[in-house]
C-alpha positions in Angstrom: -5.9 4.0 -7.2 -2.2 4.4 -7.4 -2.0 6.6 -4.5 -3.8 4.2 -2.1 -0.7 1.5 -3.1 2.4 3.0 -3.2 2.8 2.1 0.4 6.1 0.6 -0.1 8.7 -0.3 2.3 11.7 1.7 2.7 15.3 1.3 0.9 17.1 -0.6 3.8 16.5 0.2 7.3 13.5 0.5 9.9 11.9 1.8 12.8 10.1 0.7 15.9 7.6 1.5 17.8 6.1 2.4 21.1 2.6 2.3 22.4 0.3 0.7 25.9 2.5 -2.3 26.6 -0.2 -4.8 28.1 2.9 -7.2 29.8 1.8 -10.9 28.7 4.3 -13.9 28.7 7.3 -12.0 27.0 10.6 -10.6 28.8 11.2 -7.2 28.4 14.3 -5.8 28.9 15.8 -2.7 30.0 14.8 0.3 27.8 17.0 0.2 24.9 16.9 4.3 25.4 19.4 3.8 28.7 21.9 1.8 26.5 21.6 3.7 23.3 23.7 6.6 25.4 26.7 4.9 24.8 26.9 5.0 21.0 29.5 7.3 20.4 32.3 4.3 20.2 32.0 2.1 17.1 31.7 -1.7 17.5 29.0 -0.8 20.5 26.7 -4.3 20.1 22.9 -3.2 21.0 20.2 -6.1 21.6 16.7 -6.6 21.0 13.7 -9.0 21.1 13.2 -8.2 17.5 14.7 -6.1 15.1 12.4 -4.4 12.4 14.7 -3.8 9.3 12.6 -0.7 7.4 11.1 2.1 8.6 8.2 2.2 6.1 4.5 1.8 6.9 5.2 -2.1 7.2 7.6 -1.7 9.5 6.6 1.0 11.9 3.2 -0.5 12.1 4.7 -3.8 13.2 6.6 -2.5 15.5 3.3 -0.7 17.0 1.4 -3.7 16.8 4.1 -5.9 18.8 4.1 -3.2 21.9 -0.2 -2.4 21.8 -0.9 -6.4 20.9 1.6 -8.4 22.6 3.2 -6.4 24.5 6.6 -6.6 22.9 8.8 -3.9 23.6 12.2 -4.8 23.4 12.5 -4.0 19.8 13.9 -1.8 17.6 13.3 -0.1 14.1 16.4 0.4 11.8 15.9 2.9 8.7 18.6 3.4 5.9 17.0 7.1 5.3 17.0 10.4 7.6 13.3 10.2 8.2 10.7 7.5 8.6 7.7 6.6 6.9 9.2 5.0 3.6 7.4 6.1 0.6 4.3 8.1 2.2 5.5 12.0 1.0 3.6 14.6 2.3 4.1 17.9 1.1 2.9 21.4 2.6 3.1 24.9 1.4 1.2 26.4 4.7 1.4 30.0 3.2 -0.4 29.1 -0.5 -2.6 26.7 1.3 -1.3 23.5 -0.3 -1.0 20.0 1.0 -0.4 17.0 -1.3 0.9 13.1 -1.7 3.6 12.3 -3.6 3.2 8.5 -2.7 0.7 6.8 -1.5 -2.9 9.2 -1.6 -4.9 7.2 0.9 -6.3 4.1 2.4 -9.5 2.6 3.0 -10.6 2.8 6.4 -11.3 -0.7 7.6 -10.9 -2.0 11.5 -7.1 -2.5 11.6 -6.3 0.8 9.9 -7.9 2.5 12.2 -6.8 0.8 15.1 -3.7 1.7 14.4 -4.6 5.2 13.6 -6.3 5.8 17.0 -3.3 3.8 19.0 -1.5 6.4 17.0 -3.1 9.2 18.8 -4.9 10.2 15.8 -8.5 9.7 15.5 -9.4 13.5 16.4 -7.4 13.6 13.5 -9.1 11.1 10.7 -10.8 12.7 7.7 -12.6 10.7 5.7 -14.4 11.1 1.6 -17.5 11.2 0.8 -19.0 7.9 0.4 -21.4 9.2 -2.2 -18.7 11.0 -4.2 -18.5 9.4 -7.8 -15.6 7.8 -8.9 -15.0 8.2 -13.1 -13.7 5.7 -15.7 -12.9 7.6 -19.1 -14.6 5.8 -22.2 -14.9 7.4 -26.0 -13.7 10.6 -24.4 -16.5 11.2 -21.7 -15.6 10.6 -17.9 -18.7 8.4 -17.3 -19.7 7.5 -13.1 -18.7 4.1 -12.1 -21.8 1.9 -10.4 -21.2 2.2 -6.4 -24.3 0.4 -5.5 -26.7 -2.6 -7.2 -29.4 -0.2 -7.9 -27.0 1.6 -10.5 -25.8 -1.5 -12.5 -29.1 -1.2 -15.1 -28.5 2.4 -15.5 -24.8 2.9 -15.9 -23.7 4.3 -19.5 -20.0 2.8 -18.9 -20.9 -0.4 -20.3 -23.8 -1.6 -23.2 -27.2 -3.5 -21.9 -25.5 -6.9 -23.9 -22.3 -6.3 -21.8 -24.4 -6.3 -18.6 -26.3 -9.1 -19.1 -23.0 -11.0 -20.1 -21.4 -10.2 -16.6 -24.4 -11.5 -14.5 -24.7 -14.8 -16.5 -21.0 -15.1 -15.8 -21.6 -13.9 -11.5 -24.3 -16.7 -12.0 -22.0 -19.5 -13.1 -22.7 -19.7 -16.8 -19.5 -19.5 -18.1 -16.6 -21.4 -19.1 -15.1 -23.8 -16.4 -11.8 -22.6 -14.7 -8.3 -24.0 -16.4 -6.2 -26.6 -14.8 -3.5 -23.8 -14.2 -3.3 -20.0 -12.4 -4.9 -17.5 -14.1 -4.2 -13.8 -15.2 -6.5 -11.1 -14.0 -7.4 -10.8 -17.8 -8.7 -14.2 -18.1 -9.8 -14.5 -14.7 -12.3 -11.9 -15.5 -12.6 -12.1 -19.4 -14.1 -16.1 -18.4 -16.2 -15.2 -15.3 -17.7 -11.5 -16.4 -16.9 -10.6 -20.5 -14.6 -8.5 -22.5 -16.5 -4.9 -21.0 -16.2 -5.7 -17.8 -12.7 -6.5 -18.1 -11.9 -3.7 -21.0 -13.8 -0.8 -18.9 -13.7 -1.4 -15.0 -11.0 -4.3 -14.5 -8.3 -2.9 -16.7 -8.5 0.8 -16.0 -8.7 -0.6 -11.9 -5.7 -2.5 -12.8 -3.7 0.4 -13.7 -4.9 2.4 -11.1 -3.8 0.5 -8.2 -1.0 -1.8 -9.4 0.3 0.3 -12.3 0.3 -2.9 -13.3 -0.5 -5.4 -16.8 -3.9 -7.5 -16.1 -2.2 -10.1 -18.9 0.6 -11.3 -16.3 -0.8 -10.3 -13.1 -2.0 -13.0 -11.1 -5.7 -13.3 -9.9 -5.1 -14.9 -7.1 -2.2 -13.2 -5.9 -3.7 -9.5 -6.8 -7.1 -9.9 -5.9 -7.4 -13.2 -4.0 -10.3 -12.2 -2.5 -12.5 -12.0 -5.6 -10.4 -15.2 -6.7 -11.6 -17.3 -3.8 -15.5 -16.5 -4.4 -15.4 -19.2 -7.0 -13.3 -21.3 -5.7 -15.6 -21.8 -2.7 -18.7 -21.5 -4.5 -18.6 -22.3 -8.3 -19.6 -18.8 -9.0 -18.8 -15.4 -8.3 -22.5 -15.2 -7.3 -22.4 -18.6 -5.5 -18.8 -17.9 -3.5 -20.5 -15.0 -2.3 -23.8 -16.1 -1.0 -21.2 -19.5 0.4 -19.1 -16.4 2.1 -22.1 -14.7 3.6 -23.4 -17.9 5.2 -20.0 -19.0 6.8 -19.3 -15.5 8.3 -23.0 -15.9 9.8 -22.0 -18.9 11.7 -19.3 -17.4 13.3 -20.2 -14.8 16.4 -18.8 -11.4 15.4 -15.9 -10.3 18.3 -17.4 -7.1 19.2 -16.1 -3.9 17.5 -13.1 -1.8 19.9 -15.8 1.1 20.9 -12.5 3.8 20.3 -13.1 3.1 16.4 -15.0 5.8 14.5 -17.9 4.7 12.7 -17.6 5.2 8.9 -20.3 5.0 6.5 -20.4 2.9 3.0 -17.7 2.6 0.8 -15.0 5.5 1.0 -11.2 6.2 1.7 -9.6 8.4 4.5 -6.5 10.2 4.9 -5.3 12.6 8.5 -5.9 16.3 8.7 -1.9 17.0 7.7 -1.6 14.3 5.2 -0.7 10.6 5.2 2.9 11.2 6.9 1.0 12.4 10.4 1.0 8.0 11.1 4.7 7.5 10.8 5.6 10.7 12.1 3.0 9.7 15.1 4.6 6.0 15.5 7.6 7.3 15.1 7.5 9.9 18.1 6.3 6.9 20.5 9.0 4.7 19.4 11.7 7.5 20.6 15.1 6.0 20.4 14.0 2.7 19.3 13.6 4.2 16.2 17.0 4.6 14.4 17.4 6.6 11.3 20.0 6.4 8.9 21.2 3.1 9.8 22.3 1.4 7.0 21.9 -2.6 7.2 25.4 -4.3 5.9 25.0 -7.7 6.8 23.0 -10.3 8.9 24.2 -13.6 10.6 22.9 -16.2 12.8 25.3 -17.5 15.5 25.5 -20.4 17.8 23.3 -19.3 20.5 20.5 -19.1 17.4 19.9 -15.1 17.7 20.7 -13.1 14.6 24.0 -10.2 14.6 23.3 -7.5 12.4 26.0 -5.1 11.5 24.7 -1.2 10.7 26.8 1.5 9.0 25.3 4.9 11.0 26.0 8.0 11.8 27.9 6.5 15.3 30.2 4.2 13.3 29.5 0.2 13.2 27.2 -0.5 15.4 25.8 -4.6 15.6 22.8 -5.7 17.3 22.1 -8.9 18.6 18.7 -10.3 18.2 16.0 -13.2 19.1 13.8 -12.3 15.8 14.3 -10.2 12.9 12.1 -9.3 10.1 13.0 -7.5 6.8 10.3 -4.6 5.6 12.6 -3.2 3.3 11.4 -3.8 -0.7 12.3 -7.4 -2.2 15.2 -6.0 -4.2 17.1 -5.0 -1.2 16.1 -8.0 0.8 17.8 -10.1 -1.8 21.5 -8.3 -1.7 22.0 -8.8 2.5 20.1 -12.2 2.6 21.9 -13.4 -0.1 25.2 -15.2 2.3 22.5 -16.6 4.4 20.4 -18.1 1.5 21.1 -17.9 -2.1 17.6 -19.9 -2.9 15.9 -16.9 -0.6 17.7 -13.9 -2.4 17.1 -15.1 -6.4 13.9 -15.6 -5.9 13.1 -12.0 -4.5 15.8 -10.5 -6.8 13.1 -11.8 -9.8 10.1 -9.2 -8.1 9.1 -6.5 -10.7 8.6 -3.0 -9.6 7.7 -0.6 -12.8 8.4 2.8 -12.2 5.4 5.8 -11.5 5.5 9.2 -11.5 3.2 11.7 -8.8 2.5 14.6 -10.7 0.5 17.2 -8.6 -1.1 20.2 -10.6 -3.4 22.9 -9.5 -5.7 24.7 -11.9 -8.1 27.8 -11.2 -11.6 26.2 -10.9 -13.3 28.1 -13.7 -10.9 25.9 -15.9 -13.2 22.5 -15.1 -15.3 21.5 -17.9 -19.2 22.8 -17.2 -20.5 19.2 -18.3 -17.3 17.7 -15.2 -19.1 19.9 -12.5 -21.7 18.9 -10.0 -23.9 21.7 -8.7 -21.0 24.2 -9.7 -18.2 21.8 -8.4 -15.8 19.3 -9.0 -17.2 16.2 -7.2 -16.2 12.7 -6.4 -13.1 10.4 -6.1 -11.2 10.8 -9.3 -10.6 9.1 -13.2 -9.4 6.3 -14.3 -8.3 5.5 -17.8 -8.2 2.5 -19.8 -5.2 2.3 -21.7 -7.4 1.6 -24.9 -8.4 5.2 -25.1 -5.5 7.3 -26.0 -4.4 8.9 -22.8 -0.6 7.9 -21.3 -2.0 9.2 -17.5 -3.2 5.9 -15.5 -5.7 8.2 -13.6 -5.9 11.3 -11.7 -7.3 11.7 -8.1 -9.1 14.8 -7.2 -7.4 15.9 -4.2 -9.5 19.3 -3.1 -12.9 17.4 -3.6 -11.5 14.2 -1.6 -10.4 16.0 1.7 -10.3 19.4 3.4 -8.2 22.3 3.2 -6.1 20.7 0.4 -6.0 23.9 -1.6 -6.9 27.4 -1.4 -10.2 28.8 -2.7 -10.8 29.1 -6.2 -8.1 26.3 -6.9 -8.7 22.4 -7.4 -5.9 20.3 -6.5 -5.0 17.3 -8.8 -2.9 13.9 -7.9 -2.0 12.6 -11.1 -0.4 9.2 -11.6 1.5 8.1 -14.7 3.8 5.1 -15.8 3.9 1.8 -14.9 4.3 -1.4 -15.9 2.8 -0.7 -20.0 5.1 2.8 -19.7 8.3 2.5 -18.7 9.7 4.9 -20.4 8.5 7.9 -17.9 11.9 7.0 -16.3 13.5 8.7 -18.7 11.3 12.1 -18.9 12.0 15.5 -17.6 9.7 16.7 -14.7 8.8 19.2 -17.3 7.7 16.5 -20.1 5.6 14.6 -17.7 3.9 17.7 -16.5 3.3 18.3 -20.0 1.6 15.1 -20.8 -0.9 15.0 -17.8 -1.5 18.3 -19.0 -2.4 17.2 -22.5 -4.7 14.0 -21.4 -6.4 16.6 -18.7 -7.9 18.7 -21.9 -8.7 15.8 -23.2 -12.0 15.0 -21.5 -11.6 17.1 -17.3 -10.2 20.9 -18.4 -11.4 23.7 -21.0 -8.3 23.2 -23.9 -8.3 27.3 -23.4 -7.5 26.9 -19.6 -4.0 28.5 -18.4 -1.2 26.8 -18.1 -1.3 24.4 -14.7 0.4 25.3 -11.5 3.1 22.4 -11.3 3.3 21.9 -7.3 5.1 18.5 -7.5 6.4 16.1 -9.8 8.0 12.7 -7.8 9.5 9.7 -9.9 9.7 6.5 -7.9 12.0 4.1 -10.2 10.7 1.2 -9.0 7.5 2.4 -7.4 4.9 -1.1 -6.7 5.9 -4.7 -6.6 3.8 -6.6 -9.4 2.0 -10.0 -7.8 2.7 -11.2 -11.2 1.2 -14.6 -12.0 3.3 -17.2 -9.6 4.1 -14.8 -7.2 3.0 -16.7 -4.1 4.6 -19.8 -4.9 7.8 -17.9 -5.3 6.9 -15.8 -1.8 6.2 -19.5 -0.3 9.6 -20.7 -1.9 11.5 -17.7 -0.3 10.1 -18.1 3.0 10.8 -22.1 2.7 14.5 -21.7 1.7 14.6 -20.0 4.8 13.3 -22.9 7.8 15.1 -25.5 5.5 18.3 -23.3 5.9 17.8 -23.0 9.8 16.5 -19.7 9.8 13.3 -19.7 12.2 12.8 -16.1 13.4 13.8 -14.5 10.3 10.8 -13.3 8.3 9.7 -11.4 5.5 7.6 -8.5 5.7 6.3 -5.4 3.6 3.8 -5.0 0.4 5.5 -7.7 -1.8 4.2 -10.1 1.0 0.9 -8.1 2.7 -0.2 -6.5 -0.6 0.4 -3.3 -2.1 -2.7 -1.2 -0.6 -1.3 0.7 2.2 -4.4 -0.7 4.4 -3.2 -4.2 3.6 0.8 -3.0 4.6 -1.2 -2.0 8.0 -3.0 -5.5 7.7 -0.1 -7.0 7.4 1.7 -5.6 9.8 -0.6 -6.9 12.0 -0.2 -10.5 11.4 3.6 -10.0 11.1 3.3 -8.9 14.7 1.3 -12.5 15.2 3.4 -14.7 14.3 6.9 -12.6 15.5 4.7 -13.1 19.0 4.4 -17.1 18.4 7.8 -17.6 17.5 9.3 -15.5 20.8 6.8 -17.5 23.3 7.4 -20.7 21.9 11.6 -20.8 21.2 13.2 -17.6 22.1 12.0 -17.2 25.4 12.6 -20.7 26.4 
């Protein structure tokens, strides 16, 4: 959903990280803690190994991943706002027993998530859902379970027995061939799997996690993955099978025994909410973590390290560095890269981010539908709702089923998203109005019409909430990062979900291999 993207980087500064330092080829440098003392005269030039502009998921877990991975700790983490951790937003009222998202909800837990979890000092502090919980897709106004395993597909009331049969003969490879051009999500799956599958799972999944349009979003750049099973194979069916075989070939590295195990197909968030990983990273980072420093400009002098020049709370402060790389959203990106390379900064000025809006609501339990409860209780993931059947909410996550000790008893918690890029217009609306129509849609098909009135706990708007891998998006990310080694600017990268993807486990992911290639660059030319 919604809440497992909206991992965004932050406005215009970062935030580094500290963890084990294993000491491999690199230099490290005095503590940047001894020199940081003597800030309090402006014009004071810092330097680093790397700078980290943003201190968003992206960037903190870069930083993290250059001290545990490759032992890179000269670096530092500059972050335009007071806190860290971008747009994860956790919210607590300890005396009413509330604890909600007002960005991103959760991730899914795969190895490099929780690697950095645990490196974190977290994993006594993991919680995970139910794997078995259902997940919901509204259709002609019944919430009706989603399949979450091939014994389900025959006997799943979401789509007709014609609309089945259509989608395997398409897995299979009877269908038509793929067009000499890059394809929407839309056609993508209209050719491969049929309208239903497209109109009642596809769609609805499109909205949940991209708040996005399936018409202009890009298979291959959304959901490469999915994308790639037919280019390797012919077939959905075929690509799959072809990806089973190839990973067989290849020994498995064994798994880092610190990991917890998890079991089937579920998402995890921490015991206080999402923001216990920045704030965690954070806290080990220490003084290499600077908060409201505010990026002004970037140059690259003769000696090939990069000056950047910070308005903060000191006065001017530059910093001198081997390798920087910019976490912060496109848009911003685009404004301070723009004197280096004017081919760099128009084509990330062009990146779409539609505005959503988090609205949290609590309603007494006794107000679920009977026919919505499972022995007595609201159970599973969440909703998600096609935007064919009359609803303006994208989807709505049910917090108090998905974790612990999210509400007190008698209350169910719900994370509702809204907006987007087929609804705009929720800029515009009073906290009140969009309370009001998550409200409505909820009575629709989830809550009795007589229920009270909700408890409104939260209501966030993020104006441009989750960059849109529209269709040519990676040619215009390859084309950035291009204009940037023609121009002479090795060591300068790009970072963040417009690059990694939007799921907060691929910011992690990417994160990682950020960290990889920062690495090769410093060993092979800044070192020398």
């Amino acid at each position: 959903m919604v809440g497992a993207t909206m991992a965004t980087a932050t406005v215009t500064a970062a935030s580094p990280l500290r963890g084990r330092v294993t000491r491999r080829p690199h230099r490290v440098r005095a503590a940047l803690s001894e020199v940081t003392e003597t800030l309090a005269a402006p014009g004071v030039r810092l330097s680093a190994d790397c700078v980290i502009v943003g201190g968003g998921i992206s960037g903190l877990c870069t930083a993290q991943a250059l001290a545990t991975r490759y032992g890179v700790s000269d670096l530092l983490v500059t972050e335009a706002r007071d806190r860290p951790g971008g747009n994860i937003t956790t919210v607590e009222r300890p005396d009413e027993g509330y604890l909600w998202e007002e960005g991103p909800n959760s991730f899914q837990p795969s190895d490099p998530v929780l690697t950095m979890a645990v490196d974190s000092g977290l994993k006594d502090d993991l919680v995970f859902g139910d794997p078995n919980a259902p997940r919901f897709v509204l259709w002609e106004g019944k919430l009706r379970p989603v399949p979450s395993k091939p014994g389900d597909l025959p006997f799943f009331s979401l789509m007709s027995m014609p609309g089945k049969l259509r989608a395997g003969i398409g897995a299979l490879g009877i269908r038509p061939p793929p067009p000499d051009r890059e394809e929407s999500v839309e056609e993508f799956v209209r050719r491969n799997l049929g309208a239903e599958v497209f109109e009642r799972l596809i769609e609805p999944f499109c909205s949940g996690v991209y708040a996005g349009d399936p018409s202009k979003l890009s298979m291959k750049g959304a959901f490469g993955k999915v994308w790639r099973l037919e280019e390797i194979g012919g077939s959905i069916i075929g690509g799959t099978i072809k990806a089973i075989q190839d990973r067989n070939k290849k020994p498995k590295p064994p798994r880092d025994p610190r990991l917890p195990t998890t079991k089937g197909q579920t998402v995890a968030s921490f015991r206080k909410g999402l923001a216990m990983l920045p704030n965690a990273i954070a806290s080990r980072l220490g003084s290499r973590i600077k908060l409201s420093w505010k990026l002004r400009s970037i140059t690259k002098e003769d000696n090939q390290e990069y000056v950047l020049v910070y308005e903060t709370p000191e006065g001017l402060i530059s910093v001198q560095a081997k390798s920087v790389i910019m976490t912060i959203p496109s848009y911003v990106a685009s404004d301070i890269l723009r004197p280096l390379s004017v081919d760099t900064a128009d084509v990330l000025s062009k990146f779409y981010y539609p505005p959503v809006a988090a609205v949290t609501v609590s309603y007494p339990k006794e107000a679920i539908r009977k026919e919505c409860l499972i022995d007595g209780e609201l159970q599973g993931f969440g909703q998600l709702h096609p935007r064919s059947q009359g609803v303006e909410t994208l989807g709505t996550i049910y917090s108090s089923s998905l974790f612990p000790n999210r509400a007190p008893p008698g209350r169910v918690l719900l994370l509702n998203y809204i907006g987007g890029a087929t609804n705009t217009g929720i800029i515009s609306k009073t906290e009140s109005d969009l309370v009001e129509a998550v409200d409505r849609d909820l009575r629709k098909m989830l809550i009795n019409p007589r229920a009270a009135e909700p408890l409104a706990l939260g209501v966030r708007v993020w104006p441009q909430a989750i960059p849109q891998f529209l269709i040519g998006h990676l040619d215009c990310l390859d084309a950035a990062k291009a204009a940037l080694s023609h121009g002479g600017y090795n060591g300068l990268f790009l970072g963040g979900n417009y690059v990694a993807g939007v799921a907060l486990g691929r910011c992690i992911e990417g994160a990682y291999e950020s960290a990889s290639q920062i690495s090769e660059f410093l060993t092979k030319y800044a070192y020398k």
